[in-house]
C-alpha positions in Angstrom: -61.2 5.6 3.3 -60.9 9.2 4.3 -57.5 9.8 2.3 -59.4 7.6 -0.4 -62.1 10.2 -0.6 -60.0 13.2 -0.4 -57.7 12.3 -3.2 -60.7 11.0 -5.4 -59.3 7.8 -6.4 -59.3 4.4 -4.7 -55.9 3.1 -3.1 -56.5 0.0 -2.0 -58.6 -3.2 -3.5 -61.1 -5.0 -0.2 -62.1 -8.1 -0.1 -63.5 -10.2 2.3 -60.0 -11.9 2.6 -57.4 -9.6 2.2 -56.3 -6.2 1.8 -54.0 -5.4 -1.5 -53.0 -1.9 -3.0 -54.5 -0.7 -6.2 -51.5 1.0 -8.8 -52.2 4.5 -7.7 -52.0 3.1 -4.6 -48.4 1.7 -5.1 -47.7 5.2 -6.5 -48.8 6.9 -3.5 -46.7 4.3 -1.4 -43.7 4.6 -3.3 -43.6 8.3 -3.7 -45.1 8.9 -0.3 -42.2 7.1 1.5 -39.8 8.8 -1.1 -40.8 12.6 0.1 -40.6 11.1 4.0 -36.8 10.0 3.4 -36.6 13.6 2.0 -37.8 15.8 4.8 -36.1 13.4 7.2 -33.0 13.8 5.5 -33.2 17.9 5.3 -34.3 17.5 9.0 -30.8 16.1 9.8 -29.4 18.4 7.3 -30.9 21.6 8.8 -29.3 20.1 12.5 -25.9 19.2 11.4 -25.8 22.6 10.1 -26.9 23.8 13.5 -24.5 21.7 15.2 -21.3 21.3 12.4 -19.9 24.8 12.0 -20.3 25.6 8.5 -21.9 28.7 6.3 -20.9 31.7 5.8 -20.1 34.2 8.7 -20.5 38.1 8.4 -18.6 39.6 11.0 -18.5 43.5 11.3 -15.6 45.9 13.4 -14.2 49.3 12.9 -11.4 50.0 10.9 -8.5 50.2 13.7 -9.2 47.1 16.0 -10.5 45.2 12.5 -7.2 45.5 10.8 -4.7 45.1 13.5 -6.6 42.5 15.9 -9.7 41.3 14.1 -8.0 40.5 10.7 -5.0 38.0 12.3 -7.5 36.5 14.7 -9.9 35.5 11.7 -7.3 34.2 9.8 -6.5 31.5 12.6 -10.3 31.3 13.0 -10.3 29.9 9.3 -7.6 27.7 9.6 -9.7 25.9 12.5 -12.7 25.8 10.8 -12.6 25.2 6.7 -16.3 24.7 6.3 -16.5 28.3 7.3 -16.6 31.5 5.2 -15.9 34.4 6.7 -16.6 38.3 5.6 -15.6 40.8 7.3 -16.6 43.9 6.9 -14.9 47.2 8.3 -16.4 50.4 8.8 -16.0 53.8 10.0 -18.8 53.3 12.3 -20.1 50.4 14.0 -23.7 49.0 11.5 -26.8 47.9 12.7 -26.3 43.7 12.7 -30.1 43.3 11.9 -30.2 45.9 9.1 -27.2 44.4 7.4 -27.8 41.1 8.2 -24.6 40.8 10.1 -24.1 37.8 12.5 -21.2 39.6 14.8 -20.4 42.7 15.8 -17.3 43.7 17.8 -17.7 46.9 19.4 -16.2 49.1 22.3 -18.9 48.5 25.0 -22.1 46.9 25.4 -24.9 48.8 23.1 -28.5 49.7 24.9 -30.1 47.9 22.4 -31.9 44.6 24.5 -32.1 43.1 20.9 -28.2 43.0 21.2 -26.7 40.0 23.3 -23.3 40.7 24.7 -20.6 38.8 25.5 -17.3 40.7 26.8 -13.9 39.5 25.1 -11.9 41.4 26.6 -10.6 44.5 29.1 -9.5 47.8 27.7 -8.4 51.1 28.7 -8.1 54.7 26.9 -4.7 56.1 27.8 -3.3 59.3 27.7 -0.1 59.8 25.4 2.2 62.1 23.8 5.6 61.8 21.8 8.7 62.8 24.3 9.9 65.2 22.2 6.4 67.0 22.6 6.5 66.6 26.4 9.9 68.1 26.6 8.9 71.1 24.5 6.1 71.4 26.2 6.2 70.3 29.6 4.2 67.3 31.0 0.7 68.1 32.9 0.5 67.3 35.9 -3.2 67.2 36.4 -6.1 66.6 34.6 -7.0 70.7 34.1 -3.7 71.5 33.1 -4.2 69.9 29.8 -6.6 72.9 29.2 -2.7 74.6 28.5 -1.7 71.6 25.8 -2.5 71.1 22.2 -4.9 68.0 22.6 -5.4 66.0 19.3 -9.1 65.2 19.7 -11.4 62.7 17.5 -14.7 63.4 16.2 -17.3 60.0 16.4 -20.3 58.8 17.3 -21.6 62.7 16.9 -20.4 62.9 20.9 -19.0 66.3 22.5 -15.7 65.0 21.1 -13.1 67.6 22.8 -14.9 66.4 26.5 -12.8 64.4 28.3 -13.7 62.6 30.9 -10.8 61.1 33.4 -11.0 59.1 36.3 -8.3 58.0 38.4 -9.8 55.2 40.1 -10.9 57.5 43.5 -11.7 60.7 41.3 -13.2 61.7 38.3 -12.9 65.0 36.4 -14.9 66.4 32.9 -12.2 68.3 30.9 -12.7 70.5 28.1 -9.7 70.3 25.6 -8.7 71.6 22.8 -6.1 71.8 19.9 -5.0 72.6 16.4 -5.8 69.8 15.0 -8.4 66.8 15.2 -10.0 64.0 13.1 -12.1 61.2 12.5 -10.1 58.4 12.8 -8.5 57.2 15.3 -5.0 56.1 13.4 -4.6 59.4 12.0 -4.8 60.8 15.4 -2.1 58.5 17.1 0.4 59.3 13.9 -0.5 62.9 15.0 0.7 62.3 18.2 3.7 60.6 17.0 4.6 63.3 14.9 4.8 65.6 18.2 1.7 67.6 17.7 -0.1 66.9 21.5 -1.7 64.8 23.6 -3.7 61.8 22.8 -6.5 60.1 24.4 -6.7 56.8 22.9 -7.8 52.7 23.3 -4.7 51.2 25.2 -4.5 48.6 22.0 -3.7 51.1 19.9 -1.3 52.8 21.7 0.4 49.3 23.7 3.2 49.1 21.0 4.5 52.8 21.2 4.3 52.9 24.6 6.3 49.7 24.8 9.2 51.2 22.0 9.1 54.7 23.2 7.5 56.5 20.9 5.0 57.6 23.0 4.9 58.0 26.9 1.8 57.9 29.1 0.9 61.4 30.2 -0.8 61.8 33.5 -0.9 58.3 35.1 -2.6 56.6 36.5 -5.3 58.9 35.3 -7.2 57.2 32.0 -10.4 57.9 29.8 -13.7 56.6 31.7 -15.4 57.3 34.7 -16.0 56.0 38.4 -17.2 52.0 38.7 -16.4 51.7 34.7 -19.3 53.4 33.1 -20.6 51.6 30.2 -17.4 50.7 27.7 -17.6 53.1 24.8 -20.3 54.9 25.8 -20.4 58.8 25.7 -21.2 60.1 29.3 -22.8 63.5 29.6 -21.2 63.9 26.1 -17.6 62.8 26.5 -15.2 59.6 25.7 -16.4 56.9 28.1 -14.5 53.8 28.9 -13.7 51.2 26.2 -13.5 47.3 27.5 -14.2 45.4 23.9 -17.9 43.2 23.3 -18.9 40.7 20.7 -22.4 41.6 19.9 -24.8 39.6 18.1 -28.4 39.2 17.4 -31.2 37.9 19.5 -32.3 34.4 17.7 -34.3 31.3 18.9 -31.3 29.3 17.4 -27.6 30.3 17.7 -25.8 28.6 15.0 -22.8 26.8 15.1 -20.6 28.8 12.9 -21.6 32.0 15.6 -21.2 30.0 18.8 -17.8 28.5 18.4 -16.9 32.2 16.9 -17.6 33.8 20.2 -16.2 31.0 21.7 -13.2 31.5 19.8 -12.8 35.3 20.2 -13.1 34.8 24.0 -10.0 32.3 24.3 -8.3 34.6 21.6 -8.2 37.2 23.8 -8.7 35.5 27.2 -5.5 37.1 29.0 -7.1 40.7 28.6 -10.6 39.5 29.8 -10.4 40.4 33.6 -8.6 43.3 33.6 -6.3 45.6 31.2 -3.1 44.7 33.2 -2.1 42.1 30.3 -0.4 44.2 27.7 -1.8 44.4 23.9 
């Protein structure tokens, strides 16, 4: 009677006998159970896409661990997963996910922001390299202040003191101010700098792994390395200098994670599982 009198029309015929539904209330019947199978069925849509991995996926990473680890390991992602499309998106400088609506992030280090969750994928170290040829022009240094002496190829980013060094070799840690005749923005420029002869690089180990392993470069000043003391903060920039640089996935704080972002990090985590305790496993 209430929905009768809310609607302003009857729905049903009384009699003393027997109930029996008047045609607008067959209408309201039919259609009514019509719009229930409806939402139930965009209920279960709404969780299989929660629970099936499908949708598209916008991942963002920086140019030099984007193109020569990212890139391969999305493409066997894909091959896993067909209902998922993936973009990924490169850039000079790491984006904010929220403000371009990114679902992952890989970064070097876990950002401050506590809207950020974290999840480590794996170990990294910055190493210290130069070409042979340079070290036998040159000399190599033998401690950390004596590459004060040596051209230093140095990289501006993330508007940090960029020429500060800061080394640690696992008892020890020394801030060194460096310097050279030529430095840059980007990180492969810097390594093909070094590999040209022109000084000593300071660079993420897996960029440097396969010249190190063909000899085109040669660790300088071992077993001393970029970072501090009890592994400051990965990536981050300590009192102004290069901090450590173990490699995050990063992705928004939501009520739901879906699917297509779950078995993504889960993926990315087995990807690079053998560099996930320590850096010992080479890149």
């Amino acid at each position: 009677a209430q929905l009768e009198q809310r609607l302003g029309v009857r729905l049903l015929n009384r009699t003393t006998r027997r109930l029996s539904l008047t045609p607008e209330g067959e209408r309201y019947l039919e259609d009514g159970d019509r719009i229930l199978r409806e939402i139930e069925a965009l209920e279960h849509s709404l969780g299989a896409s929660r629970e099936q991995p499908r949708g598209l996926l916008r991942v963002n990473a920086t140019f030099g661990f984007g193109r020569c680890h990212l890139s391969p390991a999305i493409a066997d992602f894909a091959r896993l997963y067909p209902e998922v499309e993936v973009m990924l998106q490169l850039t000079d400088q790491p984006l904010d996910l929220t403000a371009h609506a990114m679902d992952v992030g890989v970064r070097f280090g876990a950002p401050p922001d506590a809207r950020i969750l974290v999840r480590k994928i794996a170990a990294n170290r910055r190493l210290l390299a130069a070409a042979p040829h340079y070290l036998t022009s040159h000399g190599a240094p033998a401690s950390p202040r004596e590459l004060q002496a040596h051209q230093c190829i140095v990289i501006r980013e993330n508007n940090s003191a960029f020429n500060n060094w800061q080394l640690s070799d696992g008892k020890q840690q020394e801030m060194v101010k460096v310097g050279g005749r030529l430095s840059t923005n980007h990180g492969e420029v810097a390594v093909d700098w070094a590999l040209a002869g022109f000084g000593v690089v300071l660079r993420s180990e897996w960029d440097l792994a396969a010249y190190l392993r063909s000899g085109e470069l040669s660790r300088v000043l071992a077993p001393w390395e970029g970072g501090s003391l009890g592994g400051a903060a990965a990536g981050a920039v300590v009192g102004g200098a290069v901090g450590g640089a173990d490699i995050h996935a990063v992705y928004p704080q939501r009520h739901h994670l879906s699917a297509k972002v779950r078995v993504f990090l889960d993926f990315l985590t087995q990807r690079f599982a053998q560099h996930r305790g320590d850096s010992s496993a080479s890149w």
